[in-house]
C-alpha positions as CSV (number, residue, x, y, z in Angstrom):
1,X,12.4,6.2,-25.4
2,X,11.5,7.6,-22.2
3,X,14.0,8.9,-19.9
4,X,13.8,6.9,-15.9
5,X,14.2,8.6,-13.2
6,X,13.6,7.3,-9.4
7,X,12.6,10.6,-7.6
8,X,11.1,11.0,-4.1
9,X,8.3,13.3,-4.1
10,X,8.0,15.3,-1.0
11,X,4.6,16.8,-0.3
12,X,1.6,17.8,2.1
13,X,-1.0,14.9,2.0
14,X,-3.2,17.3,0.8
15,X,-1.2,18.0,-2.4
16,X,-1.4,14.5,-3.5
17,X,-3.2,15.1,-6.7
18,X,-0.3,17.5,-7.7
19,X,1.6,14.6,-7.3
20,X,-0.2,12.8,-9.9
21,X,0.0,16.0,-12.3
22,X,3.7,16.2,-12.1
23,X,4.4,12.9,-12.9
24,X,2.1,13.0,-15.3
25,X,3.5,16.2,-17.3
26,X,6.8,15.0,-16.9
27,X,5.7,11.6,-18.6
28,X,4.3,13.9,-21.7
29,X,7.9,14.6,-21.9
30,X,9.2,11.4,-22.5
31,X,9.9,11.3,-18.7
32,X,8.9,8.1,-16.6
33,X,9.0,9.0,-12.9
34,X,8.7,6.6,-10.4
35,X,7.7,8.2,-7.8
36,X,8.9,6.7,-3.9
37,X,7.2,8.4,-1.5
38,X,4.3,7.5,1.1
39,X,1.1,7.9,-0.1
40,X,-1.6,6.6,2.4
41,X,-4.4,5.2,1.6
42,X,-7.7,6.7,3.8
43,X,-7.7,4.1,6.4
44,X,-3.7,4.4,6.4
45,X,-4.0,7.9,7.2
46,X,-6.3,7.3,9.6
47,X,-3.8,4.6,11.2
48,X,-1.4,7.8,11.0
49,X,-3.6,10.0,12.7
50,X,-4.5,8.0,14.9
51,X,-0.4,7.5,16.0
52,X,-1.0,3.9,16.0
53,X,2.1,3.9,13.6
54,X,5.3,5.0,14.8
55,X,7.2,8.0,14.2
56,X,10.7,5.4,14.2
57,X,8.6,3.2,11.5
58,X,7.4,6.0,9.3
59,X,11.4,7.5,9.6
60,X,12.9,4.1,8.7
61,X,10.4,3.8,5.6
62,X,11.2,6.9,4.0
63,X,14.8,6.7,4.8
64,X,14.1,3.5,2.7
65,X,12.4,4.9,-0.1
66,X,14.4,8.5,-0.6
67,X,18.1,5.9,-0.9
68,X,16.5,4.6,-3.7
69,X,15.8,7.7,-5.3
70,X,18.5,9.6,-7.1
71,X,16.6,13.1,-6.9
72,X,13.8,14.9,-4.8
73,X,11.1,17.0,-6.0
74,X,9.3,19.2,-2.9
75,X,5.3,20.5,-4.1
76,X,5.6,23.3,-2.6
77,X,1.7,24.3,-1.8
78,X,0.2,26.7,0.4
79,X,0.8,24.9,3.4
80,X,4.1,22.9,3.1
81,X,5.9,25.4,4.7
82,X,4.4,24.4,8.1
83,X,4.4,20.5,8.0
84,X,7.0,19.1,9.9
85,X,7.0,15.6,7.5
86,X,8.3,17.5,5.0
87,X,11.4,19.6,6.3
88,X,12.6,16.0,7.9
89,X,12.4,14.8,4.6
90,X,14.3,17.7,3.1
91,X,17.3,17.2,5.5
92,X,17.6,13.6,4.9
93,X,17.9,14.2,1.0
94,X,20.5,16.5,2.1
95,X,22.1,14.3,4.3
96,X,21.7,11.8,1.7
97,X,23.5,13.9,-0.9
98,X,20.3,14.3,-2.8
99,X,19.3,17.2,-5.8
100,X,16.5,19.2,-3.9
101,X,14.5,20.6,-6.2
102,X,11.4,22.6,-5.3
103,X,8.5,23.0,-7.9
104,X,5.6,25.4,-7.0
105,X,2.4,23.9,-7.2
106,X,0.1,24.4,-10.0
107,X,-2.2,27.3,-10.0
108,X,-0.8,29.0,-7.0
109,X,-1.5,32.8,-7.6
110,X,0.2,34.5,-4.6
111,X,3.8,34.0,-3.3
112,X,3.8,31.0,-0.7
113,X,5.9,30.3,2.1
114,X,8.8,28.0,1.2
115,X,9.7,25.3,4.0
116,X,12.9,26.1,5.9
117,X,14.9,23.3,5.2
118,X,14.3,24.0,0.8
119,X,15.6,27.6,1.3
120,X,18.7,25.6,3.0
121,X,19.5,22.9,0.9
122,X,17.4,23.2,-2.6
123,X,19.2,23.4,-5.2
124,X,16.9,24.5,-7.6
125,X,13.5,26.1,-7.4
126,X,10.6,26.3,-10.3
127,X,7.6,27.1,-11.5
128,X,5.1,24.3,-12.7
129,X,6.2,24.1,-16.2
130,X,7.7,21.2,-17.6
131,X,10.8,22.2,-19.3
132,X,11.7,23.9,-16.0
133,X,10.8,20.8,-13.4
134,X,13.1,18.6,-16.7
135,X,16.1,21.3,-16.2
136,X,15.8,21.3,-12.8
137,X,16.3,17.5,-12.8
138,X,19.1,17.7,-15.2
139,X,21.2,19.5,-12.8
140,X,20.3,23.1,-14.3
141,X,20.5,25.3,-11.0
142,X,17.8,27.8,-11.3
143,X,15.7,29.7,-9.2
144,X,12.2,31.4,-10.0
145,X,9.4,33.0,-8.4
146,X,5.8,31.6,-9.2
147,X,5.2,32.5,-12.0
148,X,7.9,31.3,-13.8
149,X,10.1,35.1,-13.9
150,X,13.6,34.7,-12.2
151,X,14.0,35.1,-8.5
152,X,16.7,37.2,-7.3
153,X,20.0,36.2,-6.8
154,X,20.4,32.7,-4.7
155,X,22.8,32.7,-2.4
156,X,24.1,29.5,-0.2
157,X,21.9,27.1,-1.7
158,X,23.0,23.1,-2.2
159,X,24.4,22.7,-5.4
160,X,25.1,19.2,-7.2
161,X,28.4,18.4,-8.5
């Protein structure tokens, strides 16, 4: 019997089809994720882009969604370090009392740039393999580069009791 878990996926709108590849590995694994984040539709993101939706709206949904989750999961890509969307959303769950965890996205080859608010408040971070992202949501604390090898020693980080 599959294991549920309501988790808030925090991503760049670009990553969205890593999105669909987590939740899909995870569900190979007897895991059903239900994921709770935005994700626009074209003539949403459009609507987005074109600031004919608030930023107090947009804030109030996702305040909304993450509550319901009981974990967040950050794709970190090449370019999530620099999207604003994303280290708001990484404060709430912290604010919210939420398990951060940060899985780099498949593929990546070169170390990426982490968002500021993950190296604050993550409390774990993994590579793209299942039995890590699993741990990771299990509580385990763990921290690794890449490509799966452990990172050096963590200090500060958000940890879940």
């Amino acid at each position: 019997m599959a294991t549920l878990r309501n988790v808030f996926i925090s991503h760049h709108h670009k990553d969205d089809s890593s999105v669909d590849s987590v939740t899909r590995i995870l569900s190979g694994k007897e895991y059903n994720i239900r994921n709770s984040s935005i994700r626009a539709k074209p003539e949403n993101q459009r609507r987005l882009n074109e600031k004919k939706v608030s930023d107090l709206t947009i804030k109030r949904l996702l305040r909304m969604k993450m509550r319901w989750a009981s974990k967040v999961i950050v794709v970190i890509g090449k370019e999530t370090h620099s999207r604003p969307w994303v280290n708001w959303e990484i404060e709430l769950a912290h604010k919210l009392g939420k398990p951060i965890v940060g899985v780099y996205e498949n593929g990546l080859k070169d170390q990426v740039e982490v968002p500021i608010n993950l190296e604050k408040y993550e409390s774990s971070r993994v590579a793209w393999r299942s039995d890590a992202i699993i741990g990771a949501l299990e509580g385990e604390s763990r921290f690794e580069n890449i490509d799966g090898s452990l990172a050096d020693d963590k200090k500060g980080s958000h940890s879940v009791c």
